[in-house]
PDB file of N, CA, C and O in Angstrom:
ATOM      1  N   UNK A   1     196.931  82.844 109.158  1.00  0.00           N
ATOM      2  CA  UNK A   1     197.994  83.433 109.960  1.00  0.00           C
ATOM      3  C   UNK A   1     199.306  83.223 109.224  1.00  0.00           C
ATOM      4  O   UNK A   1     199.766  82.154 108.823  1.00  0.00           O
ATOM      5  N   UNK A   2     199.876  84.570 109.109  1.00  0.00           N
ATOM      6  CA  UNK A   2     201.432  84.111 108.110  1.00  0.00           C
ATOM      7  C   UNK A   2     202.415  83.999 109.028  1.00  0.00           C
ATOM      8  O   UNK A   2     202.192  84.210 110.221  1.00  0.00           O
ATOM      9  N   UNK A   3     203.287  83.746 108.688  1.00  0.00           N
ATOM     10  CA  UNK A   3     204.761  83.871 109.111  1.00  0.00           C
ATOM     11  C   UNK A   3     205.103  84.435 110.322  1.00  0.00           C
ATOM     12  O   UNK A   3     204.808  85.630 110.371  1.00  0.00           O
ATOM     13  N   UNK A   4     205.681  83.945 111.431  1.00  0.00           N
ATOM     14  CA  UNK A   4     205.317  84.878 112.741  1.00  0.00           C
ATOM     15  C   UNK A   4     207.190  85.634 112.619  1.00  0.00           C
ATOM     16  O   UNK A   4     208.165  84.893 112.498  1.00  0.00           O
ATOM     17  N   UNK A   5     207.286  86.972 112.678  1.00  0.00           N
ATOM     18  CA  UNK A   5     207.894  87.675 112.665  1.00  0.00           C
ATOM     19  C   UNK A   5     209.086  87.783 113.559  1.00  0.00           C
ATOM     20  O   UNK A   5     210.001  88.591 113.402  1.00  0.00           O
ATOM     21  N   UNK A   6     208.970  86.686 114.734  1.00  0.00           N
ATOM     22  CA  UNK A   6     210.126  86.144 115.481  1.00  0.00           C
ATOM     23  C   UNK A   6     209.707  84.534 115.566  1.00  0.00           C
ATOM     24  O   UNK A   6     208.614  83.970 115.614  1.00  0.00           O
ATOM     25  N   UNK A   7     211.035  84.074 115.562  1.00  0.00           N
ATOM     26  CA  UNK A   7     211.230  82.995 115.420  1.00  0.00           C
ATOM     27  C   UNK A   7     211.420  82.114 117.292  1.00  0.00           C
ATOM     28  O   UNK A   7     212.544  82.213 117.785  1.00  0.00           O
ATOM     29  N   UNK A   8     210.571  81.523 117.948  1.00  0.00           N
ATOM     30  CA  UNK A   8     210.892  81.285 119.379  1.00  0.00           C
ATOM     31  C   UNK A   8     211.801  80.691 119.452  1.00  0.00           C
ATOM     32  O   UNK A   8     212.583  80.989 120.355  1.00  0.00           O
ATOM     33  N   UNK A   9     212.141  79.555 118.529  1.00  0.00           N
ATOM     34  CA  UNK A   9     213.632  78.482 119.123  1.00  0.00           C
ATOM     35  C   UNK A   9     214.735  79.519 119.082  1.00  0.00           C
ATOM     36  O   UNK A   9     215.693  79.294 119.821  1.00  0.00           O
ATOM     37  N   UNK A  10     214.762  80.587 118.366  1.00  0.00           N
ATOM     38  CA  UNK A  10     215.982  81.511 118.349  1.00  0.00           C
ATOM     39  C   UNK A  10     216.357  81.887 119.194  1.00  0.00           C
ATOM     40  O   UNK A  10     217.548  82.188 119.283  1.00  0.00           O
ATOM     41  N   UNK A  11     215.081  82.102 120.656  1.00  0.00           N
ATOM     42  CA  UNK A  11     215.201  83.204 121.315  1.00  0.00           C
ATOM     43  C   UNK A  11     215.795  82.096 122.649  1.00  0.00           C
ATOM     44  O   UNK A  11     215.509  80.903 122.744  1.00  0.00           O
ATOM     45  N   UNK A  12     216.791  82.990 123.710  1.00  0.00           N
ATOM     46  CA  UNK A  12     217.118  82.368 124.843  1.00  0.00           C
ATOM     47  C   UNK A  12     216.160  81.848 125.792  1.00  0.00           C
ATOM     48  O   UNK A  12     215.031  82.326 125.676  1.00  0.00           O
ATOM     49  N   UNK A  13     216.349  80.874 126.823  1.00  0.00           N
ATOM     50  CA  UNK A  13     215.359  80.620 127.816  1.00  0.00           C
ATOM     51  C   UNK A  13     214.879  82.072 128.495  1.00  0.00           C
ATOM     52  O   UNK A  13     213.711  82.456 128.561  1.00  0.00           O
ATOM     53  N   UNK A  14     215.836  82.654 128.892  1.00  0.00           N
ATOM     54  CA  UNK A  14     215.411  84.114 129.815  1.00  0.00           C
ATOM     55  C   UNK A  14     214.652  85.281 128.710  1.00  0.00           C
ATOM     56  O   UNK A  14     213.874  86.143 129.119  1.00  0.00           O
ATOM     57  N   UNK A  15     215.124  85.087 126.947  1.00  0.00           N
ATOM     58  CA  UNK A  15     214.301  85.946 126.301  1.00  0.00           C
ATOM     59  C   UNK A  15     213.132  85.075 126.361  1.00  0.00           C
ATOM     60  O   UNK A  15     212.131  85.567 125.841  1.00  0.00           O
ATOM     61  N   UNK A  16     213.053  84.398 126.651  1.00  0.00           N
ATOM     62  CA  UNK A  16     211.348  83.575 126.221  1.00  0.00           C
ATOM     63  C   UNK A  16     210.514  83.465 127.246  1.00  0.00           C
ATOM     64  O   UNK A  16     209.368  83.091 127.000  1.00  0.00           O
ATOM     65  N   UNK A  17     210.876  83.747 128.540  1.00  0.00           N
ATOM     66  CA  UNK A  17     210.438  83.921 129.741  1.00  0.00           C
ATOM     67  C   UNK A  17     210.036  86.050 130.121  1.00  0.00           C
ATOM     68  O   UNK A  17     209.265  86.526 130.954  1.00  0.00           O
ATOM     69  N   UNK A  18     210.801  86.664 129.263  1.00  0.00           N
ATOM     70  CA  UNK A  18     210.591  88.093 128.895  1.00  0.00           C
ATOM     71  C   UNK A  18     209.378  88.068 127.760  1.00  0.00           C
ATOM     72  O   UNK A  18     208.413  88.816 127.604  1.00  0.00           O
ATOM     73  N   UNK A  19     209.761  87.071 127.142  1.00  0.00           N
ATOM     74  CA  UNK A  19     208.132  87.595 125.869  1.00  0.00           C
ATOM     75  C   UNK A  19     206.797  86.632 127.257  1.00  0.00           C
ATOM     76  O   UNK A  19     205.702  87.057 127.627  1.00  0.00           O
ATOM     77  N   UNK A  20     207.148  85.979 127.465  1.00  0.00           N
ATOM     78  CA  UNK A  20     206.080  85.386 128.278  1.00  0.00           C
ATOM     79  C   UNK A  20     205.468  86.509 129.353  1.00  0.00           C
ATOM     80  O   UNK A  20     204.254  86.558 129.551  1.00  0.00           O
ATOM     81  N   UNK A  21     206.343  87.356 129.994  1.00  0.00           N
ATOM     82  CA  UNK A  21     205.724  87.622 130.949  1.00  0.00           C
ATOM     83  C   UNK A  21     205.296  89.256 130.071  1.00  0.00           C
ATOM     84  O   UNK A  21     205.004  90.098 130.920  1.00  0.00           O
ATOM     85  N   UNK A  22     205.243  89.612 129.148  1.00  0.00           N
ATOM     86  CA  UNK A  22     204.940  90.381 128.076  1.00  0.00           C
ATOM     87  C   UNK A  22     203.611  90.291 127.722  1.00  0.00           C
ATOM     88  O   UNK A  22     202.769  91.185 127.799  1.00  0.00           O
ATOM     89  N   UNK A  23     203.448  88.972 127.263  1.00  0.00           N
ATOM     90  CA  UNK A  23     202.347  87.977 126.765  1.00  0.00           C
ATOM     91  C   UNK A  23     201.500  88.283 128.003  1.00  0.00           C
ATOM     92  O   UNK A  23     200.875  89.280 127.640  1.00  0.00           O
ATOM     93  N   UNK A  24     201.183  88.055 129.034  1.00  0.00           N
ATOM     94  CA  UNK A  24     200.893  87.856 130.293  1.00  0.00           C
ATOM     95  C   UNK A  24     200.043  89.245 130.620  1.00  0.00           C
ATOM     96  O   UNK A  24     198.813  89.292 130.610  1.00  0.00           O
ATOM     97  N   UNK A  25     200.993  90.464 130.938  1.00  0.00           N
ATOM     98  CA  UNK A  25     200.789  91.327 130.993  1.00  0.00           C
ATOM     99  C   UNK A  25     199.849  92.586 129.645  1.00  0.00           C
ATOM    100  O   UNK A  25     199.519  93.762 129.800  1.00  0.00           O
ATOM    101  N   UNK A  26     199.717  91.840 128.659  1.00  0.00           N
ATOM    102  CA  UNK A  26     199.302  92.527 127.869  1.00  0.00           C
ATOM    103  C   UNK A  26     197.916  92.135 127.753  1.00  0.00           C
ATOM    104  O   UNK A  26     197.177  92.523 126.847  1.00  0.00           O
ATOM    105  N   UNK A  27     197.485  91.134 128.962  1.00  0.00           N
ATOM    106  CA  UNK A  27     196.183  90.499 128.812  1.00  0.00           C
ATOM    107  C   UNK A  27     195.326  91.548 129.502  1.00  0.00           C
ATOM    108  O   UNK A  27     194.125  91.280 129.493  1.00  0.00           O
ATOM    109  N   UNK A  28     195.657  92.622 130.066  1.00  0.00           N
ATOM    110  CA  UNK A  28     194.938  93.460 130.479  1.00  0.00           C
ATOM    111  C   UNK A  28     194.862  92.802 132.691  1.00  0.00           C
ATOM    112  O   UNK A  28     195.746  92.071 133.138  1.00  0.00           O
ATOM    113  N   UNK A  29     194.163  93.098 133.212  1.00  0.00           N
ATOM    114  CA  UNK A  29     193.950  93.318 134.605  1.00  0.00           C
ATOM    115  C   UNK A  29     193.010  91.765 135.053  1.00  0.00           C
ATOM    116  O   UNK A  29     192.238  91.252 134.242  1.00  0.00           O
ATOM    117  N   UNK A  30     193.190  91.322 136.108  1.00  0.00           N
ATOM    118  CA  UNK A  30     192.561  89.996 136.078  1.00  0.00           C
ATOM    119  C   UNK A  30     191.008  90.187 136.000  1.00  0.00           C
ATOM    120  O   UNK A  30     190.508  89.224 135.419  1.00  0.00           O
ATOM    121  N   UNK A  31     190.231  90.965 136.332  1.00  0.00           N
ATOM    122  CA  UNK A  31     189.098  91.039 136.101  1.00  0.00           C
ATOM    123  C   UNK A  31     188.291  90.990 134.720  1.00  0.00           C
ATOM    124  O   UNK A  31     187.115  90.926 134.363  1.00  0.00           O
ATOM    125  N   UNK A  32     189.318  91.044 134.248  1.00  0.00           N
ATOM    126  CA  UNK A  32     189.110  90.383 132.275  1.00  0.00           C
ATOM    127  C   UNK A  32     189.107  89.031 132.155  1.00  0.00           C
ATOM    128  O   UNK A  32     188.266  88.498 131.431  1.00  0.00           O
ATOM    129  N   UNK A  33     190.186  88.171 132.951  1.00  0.00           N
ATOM    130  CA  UNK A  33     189.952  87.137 132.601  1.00  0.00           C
ATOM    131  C   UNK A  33     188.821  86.234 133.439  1.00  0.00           C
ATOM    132  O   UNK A  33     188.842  86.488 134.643  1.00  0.00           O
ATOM    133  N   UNK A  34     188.132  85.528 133.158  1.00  0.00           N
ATOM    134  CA  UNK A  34     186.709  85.025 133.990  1.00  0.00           C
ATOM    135  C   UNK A  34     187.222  83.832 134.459  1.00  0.00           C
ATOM    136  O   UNK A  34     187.690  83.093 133.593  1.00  0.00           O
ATOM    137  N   UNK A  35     187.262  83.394 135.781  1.00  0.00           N
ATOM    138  CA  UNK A  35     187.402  82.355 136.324  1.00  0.00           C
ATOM    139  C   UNK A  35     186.343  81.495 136.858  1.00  0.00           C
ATOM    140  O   UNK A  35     185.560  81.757 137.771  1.00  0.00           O
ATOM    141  N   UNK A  36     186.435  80.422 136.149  1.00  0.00           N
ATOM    142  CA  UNK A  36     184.971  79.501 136.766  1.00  0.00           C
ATOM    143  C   UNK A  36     184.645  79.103 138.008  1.00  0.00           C
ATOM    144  O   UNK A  36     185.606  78.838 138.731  1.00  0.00           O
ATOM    145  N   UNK A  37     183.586  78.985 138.461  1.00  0.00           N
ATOM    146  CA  UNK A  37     183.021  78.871 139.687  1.00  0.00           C
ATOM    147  C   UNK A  37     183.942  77.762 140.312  1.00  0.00           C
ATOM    148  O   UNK A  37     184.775  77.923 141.203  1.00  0.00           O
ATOM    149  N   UNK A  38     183.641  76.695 139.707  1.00  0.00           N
ATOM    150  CA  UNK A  38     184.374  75.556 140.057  1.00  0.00           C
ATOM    151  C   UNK A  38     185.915  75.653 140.568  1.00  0.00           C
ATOM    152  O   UNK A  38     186.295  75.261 141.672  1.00  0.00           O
ATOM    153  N   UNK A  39     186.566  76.124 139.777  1.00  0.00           N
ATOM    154  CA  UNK A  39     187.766  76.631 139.796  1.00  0.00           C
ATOM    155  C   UNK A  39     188.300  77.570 140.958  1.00  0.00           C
ATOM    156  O   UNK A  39     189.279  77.399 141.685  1.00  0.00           O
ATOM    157  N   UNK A  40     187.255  78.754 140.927  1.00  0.00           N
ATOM    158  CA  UNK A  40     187.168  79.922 142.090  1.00  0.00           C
ATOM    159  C   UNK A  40     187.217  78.462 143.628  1.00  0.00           C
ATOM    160  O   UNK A  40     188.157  78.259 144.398  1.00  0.00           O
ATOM    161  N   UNK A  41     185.853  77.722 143.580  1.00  0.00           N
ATOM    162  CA  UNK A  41     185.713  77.418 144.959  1.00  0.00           C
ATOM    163  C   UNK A  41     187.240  76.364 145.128  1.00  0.00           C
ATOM    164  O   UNK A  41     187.727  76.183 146.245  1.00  0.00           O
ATOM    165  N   UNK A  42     187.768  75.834 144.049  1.00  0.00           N
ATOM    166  CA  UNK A  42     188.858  74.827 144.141  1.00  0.00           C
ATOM    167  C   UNK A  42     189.931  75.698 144.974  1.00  0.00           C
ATOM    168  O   UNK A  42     190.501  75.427 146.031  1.00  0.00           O
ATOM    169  N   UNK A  43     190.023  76.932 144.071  1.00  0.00           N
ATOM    170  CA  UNK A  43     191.243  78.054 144.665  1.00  0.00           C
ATOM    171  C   UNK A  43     191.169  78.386 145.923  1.00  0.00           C
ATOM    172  O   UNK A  43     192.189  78.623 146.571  1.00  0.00           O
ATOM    173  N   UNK A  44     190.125  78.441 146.368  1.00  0.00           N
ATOM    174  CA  UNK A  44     189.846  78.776 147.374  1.00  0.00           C
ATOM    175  C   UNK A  44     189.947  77.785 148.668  1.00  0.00           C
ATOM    176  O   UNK A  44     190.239  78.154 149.806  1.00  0.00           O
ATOM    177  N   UNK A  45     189.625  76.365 148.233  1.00  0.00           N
ATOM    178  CA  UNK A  45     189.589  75.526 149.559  1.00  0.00           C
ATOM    179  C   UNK A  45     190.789  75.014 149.868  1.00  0.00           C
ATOM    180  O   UNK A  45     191.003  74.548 150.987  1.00  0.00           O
ATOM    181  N   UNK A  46     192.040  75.053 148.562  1.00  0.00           N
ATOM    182  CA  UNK A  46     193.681  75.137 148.592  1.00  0.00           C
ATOM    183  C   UNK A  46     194.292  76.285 149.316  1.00  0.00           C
ATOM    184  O   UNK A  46     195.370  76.223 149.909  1.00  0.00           O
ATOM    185  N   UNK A  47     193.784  76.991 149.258  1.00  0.00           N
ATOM    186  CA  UNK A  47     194.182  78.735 150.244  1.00  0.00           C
ATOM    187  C   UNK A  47     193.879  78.406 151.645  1.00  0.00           C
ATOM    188  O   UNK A  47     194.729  78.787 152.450  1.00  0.00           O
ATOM    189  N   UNK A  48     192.601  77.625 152.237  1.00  0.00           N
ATOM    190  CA  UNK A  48     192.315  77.488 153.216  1.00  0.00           C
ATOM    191  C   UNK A  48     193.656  76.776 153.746  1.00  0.00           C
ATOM    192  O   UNK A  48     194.564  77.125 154.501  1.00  0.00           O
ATOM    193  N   UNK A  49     193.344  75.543 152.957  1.00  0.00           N
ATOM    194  CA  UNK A  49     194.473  74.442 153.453  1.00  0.00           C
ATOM    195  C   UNK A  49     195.747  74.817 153.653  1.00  0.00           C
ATOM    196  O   UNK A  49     196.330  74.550 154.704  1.00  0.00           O
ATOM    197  N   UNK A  50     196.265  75.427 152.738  1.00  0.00           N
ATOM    198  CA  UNK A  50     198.039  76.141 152.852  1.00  0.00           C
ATOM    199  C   UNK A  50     197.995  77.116 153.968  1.00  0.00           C
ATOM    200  O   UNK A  50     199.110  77.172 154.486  1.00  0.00           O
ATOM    201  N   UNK A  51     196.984  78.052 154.647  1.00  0.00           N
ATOM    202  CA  UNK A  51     197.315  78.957 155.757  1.00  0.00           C
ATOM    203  C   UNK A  51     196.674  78.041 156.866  1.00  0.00           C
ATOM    204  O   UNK A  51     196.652  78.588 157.969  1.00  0.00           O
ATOM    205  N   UNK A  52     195.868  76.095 156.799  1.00  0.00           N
ATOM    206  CA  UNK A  52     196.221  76.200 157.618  1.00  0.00           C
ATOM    207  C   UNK A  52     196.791  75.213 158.022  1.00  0.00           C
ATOM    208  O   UNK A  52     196.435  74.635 159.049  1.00  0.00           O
ATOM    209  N   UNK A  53     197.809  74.827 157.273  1.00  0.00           N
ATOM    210  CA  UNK A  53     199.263  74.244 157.376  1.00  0.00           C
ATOM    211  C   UNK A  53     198.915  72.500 156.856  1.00  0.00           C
ATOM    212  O   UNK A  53     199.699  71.552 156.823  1.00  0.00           O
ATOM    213  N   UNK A  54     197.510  72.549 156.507  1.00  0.00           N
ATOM    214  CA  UNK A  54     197.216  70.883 156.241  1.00  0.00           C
ATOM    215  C   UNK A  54     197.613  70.537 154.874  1.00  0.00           C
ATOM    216  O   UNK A  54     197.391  69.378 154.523  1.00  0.00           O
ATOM    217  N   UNK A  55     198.191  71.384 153.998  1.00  0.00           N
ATOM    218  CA  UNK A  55     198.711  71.204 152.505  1.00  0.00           C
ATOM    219  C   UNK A  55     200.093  70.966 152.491  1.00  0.00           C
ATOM    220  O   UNK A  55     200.901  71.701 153.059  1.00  0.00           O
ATOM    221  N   UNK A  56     200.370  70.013 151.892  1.00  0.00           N
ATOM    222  CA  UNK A  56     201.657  69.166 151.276  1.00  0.00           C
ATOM    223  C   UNK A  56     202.128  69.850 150.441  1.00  0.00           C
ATOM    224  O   UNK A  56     201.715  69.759 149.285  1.00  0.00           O
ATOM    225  N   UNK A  57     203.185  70.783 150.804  1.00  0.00           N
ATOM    226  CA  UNK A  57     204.290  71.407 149.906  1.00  0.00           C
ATOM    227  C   UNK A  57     205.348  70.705 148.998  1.00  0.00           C
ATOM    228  O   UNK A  57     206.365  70.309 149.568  1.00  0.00           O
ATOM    229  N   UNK A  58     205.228  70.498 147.616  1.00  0.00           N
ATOM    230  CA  UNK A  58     206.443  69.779 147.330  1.00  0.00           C
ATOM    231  C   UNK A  58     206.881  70.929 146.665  1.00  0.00           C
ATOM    232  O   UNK A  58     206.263  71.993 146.626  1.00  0.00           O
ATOM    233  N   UNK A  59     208.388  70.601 145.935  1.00  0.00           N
ATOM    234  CA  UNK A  59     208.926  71.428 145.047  1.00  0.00           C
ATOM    235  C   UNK A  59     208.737  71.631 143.549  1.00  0.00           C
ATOM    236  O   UNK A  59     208.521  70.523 143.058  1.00  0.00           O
ATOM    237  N   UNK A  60     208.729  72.396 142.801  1.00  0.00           N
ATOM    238  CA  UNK A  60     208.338  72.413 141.351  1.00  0.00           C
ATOM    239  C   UNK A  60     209.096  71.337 140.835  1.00  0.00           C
ATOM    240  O   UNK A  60     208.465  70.571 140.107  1.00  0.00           O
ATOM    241  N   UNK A  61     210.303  71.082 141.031  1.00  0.00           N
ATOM    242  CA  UNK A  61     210.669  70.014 140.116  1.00  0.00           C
ATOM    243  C   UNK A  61     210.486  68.770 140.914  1.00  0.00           C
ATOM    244  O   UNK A  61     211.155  67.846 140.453  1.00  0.00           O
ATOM    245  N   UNK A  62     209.911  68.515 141.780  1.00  0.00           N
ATOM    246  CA  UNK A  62     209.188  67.257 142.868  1.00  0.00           C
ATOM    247  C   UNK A  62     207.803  67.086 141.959  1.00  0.00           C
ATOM    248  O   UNK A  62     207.586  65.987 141.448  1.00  0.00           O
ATOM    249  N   UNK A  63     207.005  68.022 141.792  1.00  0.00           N
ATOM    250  CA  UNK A  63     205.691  68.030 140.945  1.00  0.00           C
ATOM    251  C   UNK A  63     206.479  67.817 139.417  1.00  0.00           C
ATOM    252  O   UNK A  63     206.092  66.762 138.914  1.00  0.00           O
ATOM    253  N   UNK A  64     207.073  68.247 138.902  1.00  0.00           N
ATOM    254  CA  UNK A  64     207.561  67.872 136.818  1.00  0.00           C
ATOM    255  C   UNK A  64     207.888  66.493 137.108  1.00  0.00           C
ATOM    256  O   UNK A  64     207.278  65.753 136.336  1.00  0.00           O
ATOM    257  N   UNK A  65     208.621  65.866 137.929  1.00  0.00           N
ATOM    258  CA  UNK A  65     208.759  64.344 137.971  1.00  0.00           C
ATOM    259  C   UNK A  65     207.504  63.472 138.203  1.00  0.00           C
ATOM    260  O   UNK A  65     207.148  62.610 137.399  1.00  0.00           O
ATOM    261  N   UNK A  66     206.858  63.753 139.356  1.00  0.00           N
ATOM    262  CA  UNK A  66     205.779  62.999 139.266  1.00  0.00           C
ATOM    263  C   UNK A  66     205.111  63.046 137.897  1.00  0.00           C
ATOM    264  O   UNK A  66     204.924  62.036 137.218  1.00  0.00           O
ATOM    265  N   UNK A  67     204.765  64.271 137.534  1.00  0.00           N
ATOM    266  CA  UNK A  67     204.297  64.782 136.194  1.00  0.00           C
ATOM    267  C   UNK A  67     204.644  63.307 134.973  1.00  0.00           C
ATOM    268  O   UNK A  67     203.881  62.511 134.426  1.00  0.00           O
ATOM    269  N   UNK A  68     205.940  63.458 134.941  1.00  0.00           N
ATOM    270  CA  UNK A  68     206.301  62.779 133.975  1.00  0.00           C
ATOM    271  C   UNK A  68     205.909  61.634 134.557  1.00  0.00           C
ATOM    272  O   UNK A  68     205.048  60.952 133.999  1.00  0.00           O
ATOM    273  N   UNK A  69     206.316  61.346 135.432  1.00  0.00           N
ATOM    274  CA  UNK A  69     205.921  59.691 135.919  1.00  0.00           C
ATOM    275  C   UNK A  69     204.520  58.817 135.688  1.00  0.00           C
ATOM    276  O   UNK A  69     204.237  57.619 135.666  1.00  0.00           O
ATOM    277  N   UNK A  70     203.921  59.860 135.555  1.00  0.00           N
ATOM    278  CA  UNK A  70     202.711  59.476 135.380  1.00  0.00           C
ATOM    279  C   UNK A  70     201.849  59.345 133.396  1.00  0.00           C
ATOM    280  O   UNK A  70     200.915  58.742 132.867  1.00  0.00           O
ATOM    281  N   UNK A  71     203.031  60.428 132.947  1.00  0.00           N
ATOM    282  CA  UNK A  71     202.875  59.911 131.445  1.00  0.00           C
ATOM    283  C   UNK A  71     203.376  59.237 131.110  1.00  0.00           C
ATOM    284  O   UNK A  71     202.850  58.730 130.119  1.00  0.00           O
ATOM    285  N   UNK A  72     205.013  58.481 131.612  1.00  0.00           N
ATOM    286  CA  UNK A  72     205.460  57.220 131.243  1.00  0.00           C
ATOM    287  C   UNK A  72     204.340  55.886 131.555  1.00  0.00           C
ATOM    288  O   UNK A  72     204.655  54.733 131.259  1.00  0.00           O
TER     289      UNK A  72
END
Protein backbone atom coordinates (compact mmCIF):
# COMPACT_ATOMS: atom_id res chain seq x y z
CA UNK A 1 0.00 0.00 0.00
CA UNK A 2 1.71 3.42 -1.03
CA UNK A 3 1.31 6.71 0.07
CA UNK A 4 -2.28 7.57 0.98
CA UNK A 5 -3.21 10.56 -1.17
CA UNK A 6 -4.73 12.63 1.78
CA UNK A 7 -3.10 13.19 4.64
CA UNK A 8 -5.83 12.74 7.96
CA UNK A 9 -4.00 14.97 10.63
CA UNK A 10 -4.45 17.75 7.92
CA UNK A 11 -7.93 17.38 7.75
CA UNK A 12 -10.43 19.28 10.39
CA UNK A 13 -12.44 17.38 13.10
CA UNK A 14 -15.81 18.08 11.00
CA UNK A 15 -13.69 17.15 7.60
CA UNK A 16 -12.86 13.85 9.26
CA UNK A 17 -16.22 13.15 10.51
CA UNK A 18 -17.38 13.95 6.49
CA UNK A 19 -14.77 11.32 5.18
CA UNK A 20 -16.10 9.04 7.99
CA UNK A 21 -19.52 9.16 7.26
CA UNK A 22 -18.36 8.73 3.40
CA UNK A 23 -16.39 5.72 4.54
CA UNK A 24 -19.60 4.41 6.14
CA UNK A 25 -21.83 4.91 3.43
CA UNK A 26 -19.81 3.52 0.72
CA UNK A 27 -20.05 0.15 2.54
CA UNK A 28 -23.03 -0.53 0.59
CA UNK A 29 -26.70 -1.35 2.54
CA UNK A 30 -26.63 -3.21 5.96
CA UNK A 31 -27.52 -6.45 4.62
CA UNK A 32 -23.85 -6.70 3.39
CA UNK A 33 -22.54 -6.39 6.48
CA UNK A 34 -23.16 -9.88 8.57
CA UNK A 35 -23.90 -9.54 12.09
CA UNK A 36 -23.25 -12.39 14.48
CA UNK A 37 -25.75 -14.30 16.16
CA UNK A 38 -24.39 -13.50 19.40
CA UNK A 39 -24.27 -9.99 18.77
CA UNK A 40 -27.88 -9.94 16.91
CA UNK A 41 -29.41 -11.67 20.26
CA UNK A 42 -27.14 -9.03 22.53
CA UNK A 43 -28.82 -6.13 20.27
CA UNK A 44 -31.70 -7.27 20.75
CA UNK A 45 -32.15 -7.97 24.58
CA UNK A 46 -30.65 -4.04 24.98
CA UNK A 47 -33.71 -2.89 22.69
CA UNK A 48 -35.96 -4.82 24.95
CA UNK A 49 -34.52 -3.18 27.99
CA UNK A 50 -34.37 0.59 26.67
CA UNK A 51 -38.31 0.46 25.50
CA UNK A 52 -38.80 -1.00 28.65
CA UNK A 53 -37.34 1.67 30.62
CA UNK A 54 -35.02 -0.95 32.75
CA UNK A 55 -31.71 0.42 30.89
CA UNK A 56 -29.35 2.94 32.46
CA UNK A 57 -28.88 5.85 30.19
CA UNK A 58 -25.62 7.60 30.66
CA UNK A 59 -24.09 10.23 28.46
CA UNK A 60 -21.36 9.66 25.77
CA UNK A 61 -18.90 11.51 27.57
CA UNK A 62 -20.22 9.71 31.09
CA UNK A 63 -19.28 6.31 29.07
CA UNK A 64 -15.36 7.96 27.49
CA UNK A 65 -14.62 8.61 31.26
CA UNK A 66 -15.47 5.50 32.67
CA UNK A 67 -13.76 4.21 29.47
CA UNK A 68 -10.66 5.76 30.42
CA UNK A 69 -10.99 4.96 33.99
CA UNK A 70 -10.78 1.74 33.51
CA UNK A 71 -7.50 1.81 31.29
CA UNK A 72 -5.78 3.91 33.87
Amino acid sequence: MGKPALQIDDLSKHERLELIERLWESLGGDDELPIPAELRTELAARERALEAGSLEMISVEDALVAIRNRRA
